[in-house]
Residue frames relative to the residue before (quaternion, step in Angstrom):
aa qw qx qy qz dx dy dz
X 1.0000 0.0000 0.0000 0.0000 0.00 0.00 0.00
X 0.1814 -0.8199 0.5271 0.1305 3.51 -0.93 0.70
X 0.3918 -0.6943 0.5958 0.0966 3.54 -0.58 1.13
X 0.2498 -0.8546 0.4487 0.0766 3.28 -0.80 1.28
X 0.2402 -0.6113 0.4093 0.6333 3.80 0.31 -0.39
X 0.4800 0.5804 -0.5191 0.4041 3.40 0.08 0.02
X 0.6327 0.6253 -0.1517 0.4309 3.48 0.73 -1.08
X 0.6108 0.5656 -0.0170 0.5539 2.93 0.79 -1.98
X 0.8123 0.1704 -0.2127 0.5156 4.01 0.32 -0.61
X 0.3728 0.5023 -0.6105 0.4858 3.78 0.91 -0.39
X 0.7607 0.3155 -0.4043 0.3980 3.99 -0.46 -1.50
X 0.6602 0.4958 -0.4530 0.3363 3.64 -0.01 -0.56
X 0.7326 0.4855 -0.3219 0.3521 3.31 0.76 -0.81
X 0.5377 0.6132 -0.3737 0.4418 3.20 1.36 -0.83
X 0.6188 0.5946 -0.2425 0.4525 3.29 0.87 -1.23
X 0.5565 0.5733 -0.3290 0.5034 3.73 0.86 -0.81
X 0.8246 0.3090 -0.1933 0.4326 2.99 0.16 -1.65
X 0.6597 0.4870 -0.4113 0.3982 3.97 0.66 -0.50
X 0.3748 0.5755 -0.5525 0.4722 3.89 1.63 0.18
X 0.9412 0.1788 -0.0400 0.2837 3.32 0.04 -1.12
X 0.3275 0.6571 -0.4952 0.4645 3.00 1.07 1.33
X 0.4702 -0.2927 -0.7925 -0.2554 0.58 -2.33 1.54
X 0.0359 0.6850 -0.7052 0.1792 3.63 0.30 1.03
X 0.3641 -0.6593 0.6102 0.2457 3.21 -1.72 -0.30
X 0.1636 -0.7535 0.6342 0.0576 3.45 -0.88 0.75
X 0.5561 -0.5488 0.6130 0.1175 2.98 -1.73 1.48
X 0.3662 -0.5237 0.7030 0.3121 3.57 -1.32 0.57
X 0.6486 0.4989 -0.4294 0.3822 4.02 -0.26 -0.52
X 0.4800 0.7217 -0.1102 0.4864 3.59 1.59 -0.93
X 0.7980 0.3909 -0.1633 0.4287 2.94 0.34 -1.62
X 0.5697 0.7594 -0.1706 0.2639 2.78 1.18 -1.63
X 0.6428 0.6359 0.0502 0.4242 2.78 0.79 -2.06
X 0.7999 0.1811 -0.1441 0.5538 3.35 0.45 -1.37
X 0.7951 0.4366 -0.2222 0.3576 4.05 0.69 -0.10
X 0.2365 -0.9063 0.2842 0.2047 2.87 2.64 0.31
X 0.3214 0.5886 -0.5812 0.4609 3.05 0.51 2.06
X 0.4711 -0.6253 0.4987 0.3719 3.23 -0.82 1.45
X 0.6070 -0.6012 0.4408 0.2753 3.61 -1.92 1.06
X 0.7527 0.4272 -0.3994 0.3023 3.16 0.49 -1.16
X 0.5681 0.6092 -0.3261 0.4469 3.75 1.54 -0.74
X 0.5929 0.5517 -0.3229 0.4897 3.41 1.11 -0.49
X 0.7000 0.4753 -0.2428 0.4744 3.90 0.71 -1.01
X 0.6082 0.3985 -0.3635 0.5825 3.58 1.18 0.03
X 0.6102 0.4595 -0.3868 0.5166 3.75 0.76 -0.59
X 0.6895 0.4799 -0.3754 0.3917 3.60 0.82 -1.42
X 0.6562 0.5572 -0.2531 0.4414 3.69 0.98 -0.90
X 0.6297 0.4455 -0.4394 0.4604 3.81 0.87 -0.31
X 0.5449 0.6779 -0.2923 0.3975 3.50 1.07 -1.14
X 0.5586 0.5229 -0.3133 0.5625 3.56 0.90 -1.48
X 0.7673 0.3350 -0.3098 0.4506 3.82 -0.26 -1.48
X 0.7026 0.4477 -0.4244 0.3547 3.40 0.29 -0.36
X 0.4828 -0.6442 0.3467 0.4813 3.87 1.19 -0.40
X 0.6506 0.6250 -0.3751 0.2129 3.12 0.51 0.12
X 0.6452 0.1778 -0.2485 0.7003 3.47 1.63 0.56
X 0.1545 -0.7283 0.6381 0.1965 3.23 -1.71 0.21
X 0.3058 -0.8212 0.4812 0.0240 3.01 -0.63 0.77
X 0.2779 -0.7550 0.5885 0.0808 3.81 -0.72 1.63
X 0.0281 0.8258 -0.5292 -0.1929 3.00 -1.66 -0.05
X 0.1125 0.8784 -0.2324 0.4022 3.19 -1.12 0.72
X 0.5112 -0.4817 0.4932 0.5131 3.84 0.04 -0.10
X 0.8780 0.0339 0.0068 0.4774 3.20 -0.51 -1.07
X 0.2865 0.7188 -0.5557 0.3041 3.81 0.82 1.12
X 0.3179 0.7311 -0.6003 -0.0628 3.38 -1.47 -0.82
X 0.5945 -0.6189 0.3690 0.3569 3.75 -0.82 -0.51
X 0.2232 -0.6799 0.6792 -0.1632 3.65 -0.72 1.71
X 0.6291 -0.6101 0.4259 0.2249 3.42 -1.30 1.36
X 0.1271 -0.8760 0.4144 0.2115 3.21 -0.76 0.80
X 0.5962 0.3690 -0.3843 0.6006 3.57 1.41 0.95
X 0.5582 -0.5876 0.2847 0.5119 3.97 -0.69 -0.27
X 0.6560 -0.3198 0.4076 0.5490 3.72 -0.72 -0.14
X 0.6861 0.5722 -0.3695 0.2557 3.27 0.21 -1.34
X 0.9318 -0.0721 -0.0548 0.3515 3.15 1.47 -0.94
X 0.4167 0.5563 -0.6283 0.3494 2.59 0.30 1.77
X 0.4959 -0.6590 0.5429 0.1583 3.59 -0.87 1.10
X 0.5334 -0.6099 0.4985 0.3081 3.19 -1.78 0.12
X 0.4907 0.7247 -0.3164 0.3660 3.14 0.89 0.09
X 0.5849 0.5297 -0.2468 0.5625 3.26 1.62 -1.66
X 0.7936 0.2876 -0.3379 0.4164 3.50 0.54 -0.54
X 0.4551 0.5334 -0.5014 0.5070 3.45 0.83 0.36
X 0.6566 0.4916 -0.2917 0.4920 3.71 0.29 -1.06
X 0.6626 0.5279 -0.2902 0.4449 4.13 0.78 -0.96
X 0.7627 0.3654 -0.1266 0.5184 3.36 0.94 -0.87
X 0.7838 0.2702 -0.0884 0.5521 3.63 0.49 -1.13
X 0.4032 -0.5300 0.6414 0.3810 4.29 0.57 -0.44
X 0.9489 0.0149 0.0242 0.3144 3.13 -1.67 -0.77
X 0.4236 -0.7395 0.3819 0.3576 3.77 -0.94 0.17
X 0.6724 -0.0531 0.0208 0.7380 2.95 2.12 -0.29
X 0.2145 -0.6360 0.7413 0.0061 3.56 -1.46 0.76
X 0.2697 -0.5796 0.7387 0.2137 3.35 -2.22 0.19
X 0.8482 -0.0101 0.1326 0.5127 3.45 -0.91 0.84
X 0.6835 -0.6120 0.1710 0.3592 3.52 1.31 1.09
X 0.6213 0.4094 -0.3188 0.5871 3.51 1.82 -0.02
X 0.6822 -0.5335 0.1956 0.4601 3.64 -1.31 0.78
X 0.6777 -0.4081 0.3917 0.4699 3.38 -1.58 -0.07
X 0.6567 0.6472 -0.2814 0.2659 3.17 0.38 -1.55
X 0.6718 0.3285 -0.1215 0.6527 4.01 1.29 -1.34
X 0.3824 0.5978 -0.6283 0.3186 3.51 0.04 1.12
X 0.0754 0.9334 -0.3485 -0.0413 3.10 -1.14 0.63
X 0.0901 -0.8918 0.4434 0.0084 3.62 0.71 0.93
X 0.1271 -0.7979 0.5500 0.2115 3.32 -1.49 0.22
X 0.7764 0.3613 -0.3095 0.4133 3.84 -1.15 -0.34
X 0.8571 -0.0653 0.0167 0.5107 3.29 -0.49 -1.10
X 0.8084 0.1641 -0.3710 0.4266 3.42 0.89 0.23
X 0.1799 0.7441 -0.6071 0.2131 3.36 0.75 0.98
X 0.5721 0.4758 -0.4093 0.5279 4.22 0.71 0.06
X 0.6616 0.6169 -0.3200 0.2817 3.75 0.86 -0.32
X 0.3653 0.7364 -0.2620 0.5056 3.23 1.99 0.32
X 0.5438 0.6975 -0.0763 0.4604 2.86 1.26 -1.47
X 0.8994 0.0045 -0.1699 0.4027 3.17 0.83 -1.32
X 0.5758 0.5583 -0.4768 0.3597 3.03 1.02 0.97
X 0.2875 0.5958 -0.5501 0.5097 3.51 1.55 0.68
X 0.7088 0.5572 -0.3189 0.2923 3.35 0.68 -0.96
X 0.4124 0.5869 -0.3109 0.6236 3.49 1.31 -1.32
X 0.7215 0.5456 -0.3452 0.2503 3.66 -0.34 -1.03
X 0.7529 0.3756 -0.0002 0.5405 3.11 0.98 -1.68
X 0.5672 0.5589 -0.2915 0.5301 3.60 1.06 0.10
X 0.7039 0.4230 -0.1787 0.5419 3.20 1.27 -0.53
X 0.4796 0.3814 -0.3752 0.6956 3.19 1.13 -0.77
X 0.5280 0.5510 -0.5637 0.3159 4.12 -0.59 -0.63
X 0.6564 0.3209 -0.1529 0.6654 3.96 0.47 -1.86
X 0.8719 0.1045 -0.3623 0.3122 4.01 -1.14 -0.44
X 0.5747 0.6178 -0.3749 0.3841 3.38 1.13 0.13
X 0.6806 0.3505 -0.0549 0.6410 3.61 1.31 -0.26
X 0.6956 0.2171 -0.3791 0.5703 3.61 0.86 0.77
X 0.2983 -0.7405 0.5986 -0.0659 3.05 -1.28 1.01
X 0.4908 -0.5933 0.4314 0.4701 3.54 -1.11 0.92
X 0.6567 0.4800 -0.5142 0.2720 3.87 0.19 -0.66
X 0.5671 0.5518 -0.3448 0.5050 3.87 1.27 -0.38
X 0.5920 0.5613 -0.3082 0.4893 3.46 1.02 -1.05
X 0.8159 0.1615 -0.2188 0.5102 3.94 0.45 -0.83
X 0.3380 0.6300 -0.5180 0.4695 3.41 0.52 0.75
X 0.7296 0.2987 -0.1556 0.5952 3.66 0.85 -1.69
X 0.7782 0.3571 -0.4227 0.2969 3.82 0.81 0.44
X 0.5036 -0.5322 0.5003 0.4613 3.06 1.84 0.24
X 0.2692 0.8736 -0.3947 0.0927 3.69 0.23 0.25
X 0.2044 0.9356 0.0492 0.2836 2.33 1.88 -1.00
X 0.6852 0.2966 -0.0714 0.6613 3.41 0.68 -1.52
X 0.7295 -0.4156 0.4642 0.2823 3.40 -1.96 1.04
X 0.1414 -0.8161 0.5576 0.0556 3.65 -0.85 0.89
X 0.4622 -0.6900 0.3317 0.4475 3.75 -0.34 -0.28
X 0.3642 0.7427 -0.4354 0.3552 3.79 1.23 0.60
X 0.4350 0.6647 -0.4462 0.4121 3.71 1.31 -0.87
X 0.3729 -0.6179 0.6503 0.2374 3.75 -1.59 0.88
């Protein structure tokens, strides 16, 4: 599986923002403190939103606060919000691959790849994630 940065900051941010919840968190903030360029961050911050998984205030004293609990929303959802699929053959799902002769079993293992991956981001969650980071404690993102 390849982790995009794009990828790679959607989770962080989530992670940011599930420290300090249910505060709100500024994108400039976020930005700032998870050194991810802003404007790249307001497109990531803005798929996340459409996908449900933040809401997002505005305003002075707005920003963007989870819009389900930690508990349930997985890494995966935020992989899937930002990036689509967890994995793909030749850019089309796993599942509609198709090979013959000698590598007609190689399907096989990339269902497998598939479901292994889903197994780990499908079954951790940011509220498990900041638990193992100590998160927990007051950060400097609070308005």
């Amino acid at each position: 599986m390849y982790v995009s940065a794009r990828t790679d900051y959607a989770v962080r941010a989530m992670l940011a923002i599930t420290a300090e919840h249910p505060h709100l968190v500024k994108a400039a903030g976020l930005a700032a403190t998870q050194v991810i360029p802003l404007s790249f961050l307001q497109g990531i911050l803005l798929d996340l939103r459409r996908a449900g998984l933040l809401h997002s205030h505005r305003g002075v004293d707005g920003g963007y606060a989870l819009a389900r609990p930690a508990t349930e929303i997985t890494v995966g959802d935020v992989v899937r919000a930002v990036g689509g699929a967890l994995t793909t053959v030749r850019g089309l799902p796993t599942a509609t691959a198709t090979y013959h002769g000698a590598a007609s079993g190689l399907r096989d293992v990339w269902v497998a790849v598939e479901e292994a991956i889903e197994g780990v981001v499908d079954h951790k969650t940011l509220a498990e994630l900041s638990r193992l980071a100590g998160t927990q404690q007051p950060s400097p993102l609070k308005n």
